[in-house]
C-alpha positions in Angstrom: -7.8 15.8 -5.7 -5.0 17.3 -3.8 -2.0 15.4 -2.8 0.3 15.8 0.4 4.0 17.5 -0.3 5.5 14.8 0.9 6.6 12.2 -2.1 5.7 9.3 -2.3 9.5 8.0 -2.6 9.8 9.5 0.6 7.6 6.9 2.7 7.9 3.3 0.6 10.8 1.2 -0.1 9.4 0.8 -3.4 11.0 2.4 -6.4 11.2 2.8 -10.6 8.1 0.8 -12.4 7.6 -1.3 -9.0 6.4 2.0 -7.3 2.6 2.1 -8.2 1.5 4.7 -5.7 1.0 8.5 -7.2 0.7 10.2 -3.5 -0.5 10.5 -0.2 -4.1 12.0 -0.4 -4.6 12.1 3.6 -3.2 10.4 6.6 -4.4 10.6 10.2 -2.8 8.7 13.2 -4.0 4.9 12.1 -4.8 5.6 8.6 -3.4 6.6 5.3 -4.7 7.1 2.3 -2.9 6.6 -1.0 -3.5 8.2 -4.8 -3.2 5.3 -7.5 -4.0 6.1 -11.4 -3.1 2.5 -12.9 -0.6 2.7 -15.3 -0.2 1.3 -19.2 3.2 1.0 -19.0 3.7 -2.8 -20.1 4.2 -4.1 -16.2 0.6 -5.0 -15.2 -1.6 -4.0 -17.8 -3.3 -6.2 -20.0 -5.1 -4.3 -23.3 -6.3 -0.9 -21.1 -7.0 -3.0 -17.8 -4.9 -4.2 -14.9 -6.1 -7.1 -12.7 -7.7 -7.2 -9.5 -5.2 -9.2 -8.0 -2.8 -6.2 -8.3 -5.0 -4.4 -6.1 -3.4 -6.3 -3.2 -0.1 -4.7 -3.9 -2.0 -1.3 -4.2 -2.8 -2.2 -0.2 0.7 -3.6 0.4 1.8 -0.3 -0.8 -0.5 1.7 0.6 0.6 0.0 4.2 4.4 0.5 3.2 3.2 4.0 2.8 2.0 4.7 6.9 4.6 2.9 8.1 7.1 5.2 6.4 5.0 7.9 7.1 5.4 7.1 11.0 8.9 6.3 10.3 9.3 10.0 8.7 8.1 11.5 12.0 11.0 10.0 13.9 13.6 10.9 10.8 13.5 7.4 10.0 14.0 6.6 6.5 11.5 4.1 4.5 12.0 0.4 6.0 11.3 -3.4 4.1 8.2 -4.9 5.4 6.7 -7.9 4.6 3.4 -8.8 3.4 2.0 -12.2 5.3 -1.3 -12.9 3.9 -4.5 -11.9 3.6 -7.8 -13.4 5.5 -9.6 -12.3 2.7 -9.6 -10.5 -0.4 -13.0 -9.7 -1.8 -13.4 -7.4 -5.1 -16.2 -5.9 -6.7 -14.3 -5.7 -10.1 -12.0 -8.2 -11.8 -9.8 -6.0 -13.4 -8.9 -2.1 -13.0 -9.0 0.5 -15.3 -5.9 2.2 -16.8 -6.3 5.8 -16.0 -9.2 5.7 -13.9 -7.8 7.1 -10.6 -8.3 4.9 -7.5 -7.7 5.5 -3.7 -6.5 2.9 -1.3 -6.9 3.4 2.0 -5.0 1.1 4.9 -6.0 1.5 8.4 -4.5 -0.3 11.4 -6.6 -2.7 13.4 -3.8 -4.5 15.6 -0.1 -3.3 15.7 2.2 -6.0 18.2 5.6 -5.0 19.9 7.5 -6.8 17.9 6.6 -5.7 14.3 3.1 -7.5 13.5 0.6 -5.8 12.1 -3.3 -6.2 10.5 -4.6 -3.7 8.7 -8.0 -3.0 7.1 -7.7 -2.1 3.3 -9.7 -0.5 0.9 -9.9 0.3 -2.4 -12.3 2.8 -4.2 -13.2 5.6 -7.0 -12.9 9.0 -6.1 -16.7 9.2 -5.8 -17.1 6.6 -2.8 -18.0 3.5 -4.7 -15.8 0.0 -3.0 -13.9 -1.9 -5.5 -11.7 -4.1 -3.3 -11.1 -4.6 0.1 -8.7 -6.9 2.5 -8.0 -7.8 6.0 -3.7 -7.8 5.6 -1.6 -9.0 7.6 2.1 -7.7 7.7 5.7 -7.8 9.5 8.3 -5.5 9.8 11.1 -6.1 11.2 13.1 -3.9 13.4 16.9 -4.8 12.1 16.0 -6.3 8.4 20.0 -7.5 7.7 19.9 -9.2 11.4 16.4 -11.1 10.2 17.6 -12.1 7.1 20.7 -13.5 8.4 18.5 -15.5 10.8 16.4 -16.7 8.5 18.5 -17.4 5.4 
């Protein structure tokens, strides 16, 4: 599987162990989709597995990863967004496996003026089969020191 040039630190605010994305495997105007190979490294696994609740940061990610993407076309650097919620969460699998390479896709359904998003998300193996998949909701706003004063 062939990744993008771009790196992945590029396009997510995301960095050190808390970066869980391996690359950017295609991206089209409304869609990205992301590279993850779960790691062993102590953070998430548990005995050769990681949980299927981390899958909703593999999607969190994977949206971090378009927006920065955009973002890049305009010379923007990466940019903090926030995760809302989910309306649900459904997974085939309770736990991934450590090495087994997995793609996440996000694709937007609904972007607003002022920083609202839902995306679709997806999560599967390299041969087509769904593991996970969410309808996320997310926010990203346009001055992040402004809205944190605000809403301190």
């Amino acid at each position: 599987m062939k990744l993008l040039d771009t790196p992945i630190s590029e396009l997510v605010p995301h960095a050190g162990p808390m970066l869980l994305l391996d690359g950017v495997v295609a991206v089209s105007a409304n869609s990205l989709t992301a590279l993850v190979v779960p790691r062993g490294d102590g953070m998430f696994d548990d005995a050769g597995f990681v949980g299927g609740w981390v899958g909703l940061e593999y999607m969190a990610q994977t949206m971090a990863a378009l927006a920065g993407w955009e973002g890049r076309q305009r010379n923007e650097p990466p940019r903090v967004g926030f995760m809302l919620g989910t309306r649900r969460y459904h997974t085939h699998v309770s736990r991934f496996v450590v090495g087994q390479p997995l793609l996440v896709t996000a694709t937007r359904e609904f972007q607003a003026d002022n920083g609202i998003g839902v995306m679709q998300c997806r999560i599967a193996t390299p041969q087509g089969e769904t593991l996970a998949e969410a309808l996320l909701s997310a926010y990203q706003p346009e001055n992040l020191d402004a809205f944190l004063k605000e809403h301190a």
